[in-house]
C-alpha positions as a printed NumPy array, in Angstrom:
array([[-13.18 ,  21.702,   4.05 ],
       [-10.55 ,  19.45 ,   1.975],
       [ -9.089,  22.981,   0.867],
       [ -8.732,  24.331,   4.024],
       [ -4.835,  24.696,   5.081],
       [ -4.904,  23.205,   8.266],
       [ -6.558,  19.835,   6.917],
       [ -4.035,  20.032,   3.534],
       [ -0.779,  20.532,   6.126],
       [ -2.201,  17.403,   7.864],
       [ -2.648,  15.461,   4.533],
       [  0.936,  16.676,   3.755],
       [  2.37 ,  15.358,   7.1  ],
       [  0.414,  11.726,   6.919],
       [  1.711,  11.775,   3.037],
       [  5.363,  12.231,   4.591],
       [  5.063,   9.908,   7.283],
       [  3.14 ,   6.733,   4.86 ],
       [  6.87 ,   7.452,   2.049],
       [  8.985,   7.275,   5.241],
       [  7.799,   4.19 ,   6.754],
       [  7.028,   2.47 ,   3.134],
       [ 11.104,   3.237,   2.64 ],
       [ 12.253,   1.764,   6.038],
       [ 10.524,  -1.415,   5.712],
       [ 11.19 ,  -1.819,   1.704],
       [ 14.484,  -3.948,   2.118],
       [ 12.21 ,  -6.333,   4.321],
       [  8.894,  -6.035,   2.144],
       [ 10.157,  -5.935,  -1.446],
       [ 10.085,  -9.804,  -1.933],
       [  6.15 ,  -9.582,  -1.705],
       [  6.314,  -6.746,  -4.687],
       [  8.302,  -8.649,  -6.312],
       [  5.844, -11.848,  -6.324],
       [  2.776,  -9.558,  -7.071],
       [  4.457,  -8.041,  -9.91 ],
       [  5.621, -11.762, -11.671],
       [  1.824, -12.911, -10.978],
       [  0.816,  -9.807, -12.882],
       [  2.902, -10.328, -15.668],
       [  2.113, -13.871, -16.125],
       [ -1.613, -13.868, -15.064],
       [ -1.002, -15.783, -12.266],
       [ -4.67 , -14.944, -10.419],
       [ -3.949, -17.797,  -7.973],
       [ -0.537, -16.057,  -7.077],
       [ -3.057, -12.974,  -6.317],
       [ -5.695, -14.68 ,  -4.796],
       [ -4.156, -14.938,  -1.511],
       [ -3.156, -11.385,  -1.218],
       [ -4.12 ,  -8.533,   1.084],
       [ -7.758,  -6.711,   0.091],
       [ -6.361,  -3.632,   1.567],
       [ -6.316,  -0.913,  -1.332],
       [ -6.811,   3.06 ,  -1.956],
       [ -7.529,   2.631,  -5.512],
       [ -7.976,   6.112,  -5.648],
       [ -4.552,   7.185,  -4.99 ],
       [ -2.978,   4.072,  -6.887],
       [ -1.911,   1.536,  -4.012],
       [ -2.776,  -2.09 ,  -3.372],
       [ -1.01 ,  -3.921,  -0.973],
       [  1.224,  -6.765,  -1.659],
       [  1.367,  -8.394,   1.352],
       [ -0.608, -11.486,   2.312],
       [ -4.157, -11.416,   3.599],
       [ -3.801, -11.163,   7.29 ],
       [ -0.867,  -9.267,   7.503],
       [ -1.969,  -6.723,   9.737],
       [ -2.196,  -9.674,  12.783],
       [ -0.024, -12.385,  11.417],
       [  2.815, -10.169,  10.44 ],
       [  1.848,  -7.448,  12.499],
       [  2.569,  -4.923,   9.359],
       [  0.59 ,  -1.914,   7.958],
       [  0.018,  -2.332,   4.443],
       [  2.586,  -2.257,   1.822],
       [  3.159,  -1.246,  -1.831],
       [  4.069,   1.158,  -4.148],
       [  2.124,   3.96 ,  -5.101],
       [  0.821,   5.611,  -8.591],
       [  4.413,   7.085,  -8.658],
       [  6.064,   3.494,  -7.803],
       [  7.214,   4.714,  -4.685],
       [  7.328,   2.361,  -1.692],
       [  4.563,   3.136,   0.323],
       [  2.829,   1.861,   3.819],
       [ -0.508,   3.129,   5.051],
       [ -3.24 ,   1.849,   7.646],
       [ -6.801,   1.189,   6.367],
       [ -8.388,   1.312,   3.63 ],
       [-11.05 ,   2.629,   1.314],
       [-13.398,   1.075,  -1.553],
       [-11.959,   2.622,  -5.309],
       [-14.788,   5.383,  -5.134],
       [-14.101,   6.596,  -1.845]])
């Protein structure tokens, strides 16, 4: 079924459409990468504590935003994906998914 052209030209278009919108709002957004990538470096795991669960491990994003975003800030969720790309998608799925 994944293989199936209709369902791959729909992946294609929500592919498209997640890069657009993660470029638009990457001026406004890239201060939260920014903080997620210093806590990385320095192993700052109460700098990540707070942030968003909202992942798709599979494909290589995790959202930088805050937990609650999605109400509080009224934002999908944000990041960059396995390319480094900005990114912004809605939902979410465990790693294995």
């Amino acid at each position: 079924m994944l293989s199936d052209p209709g369902v791959r030209k729909a992946r294609e278009r929500v592919e498209a459409a997640e890069t657009e919108l993660g470029m638009e709002l990457c001026a406004r957004l890239q201060p939260f990468q920014d903080r997620y990538d210093q806590a990385v470096a320095e192993g700052d795991t109460d700098g990540l504590a707070g942030l968003c669960g909202g992942k798709h491990g599979r494909w290589g994003r995790i959202c930088v935003l805050p937990e609650g975003h999605e109400t509080s800030m009224e934002e999908s969720h944000w990041g960059r994906n396995s390319e480094g790309r900005p990114i912004a998608w809605v939902g979410s799925a465990p790693d294995d998914w």
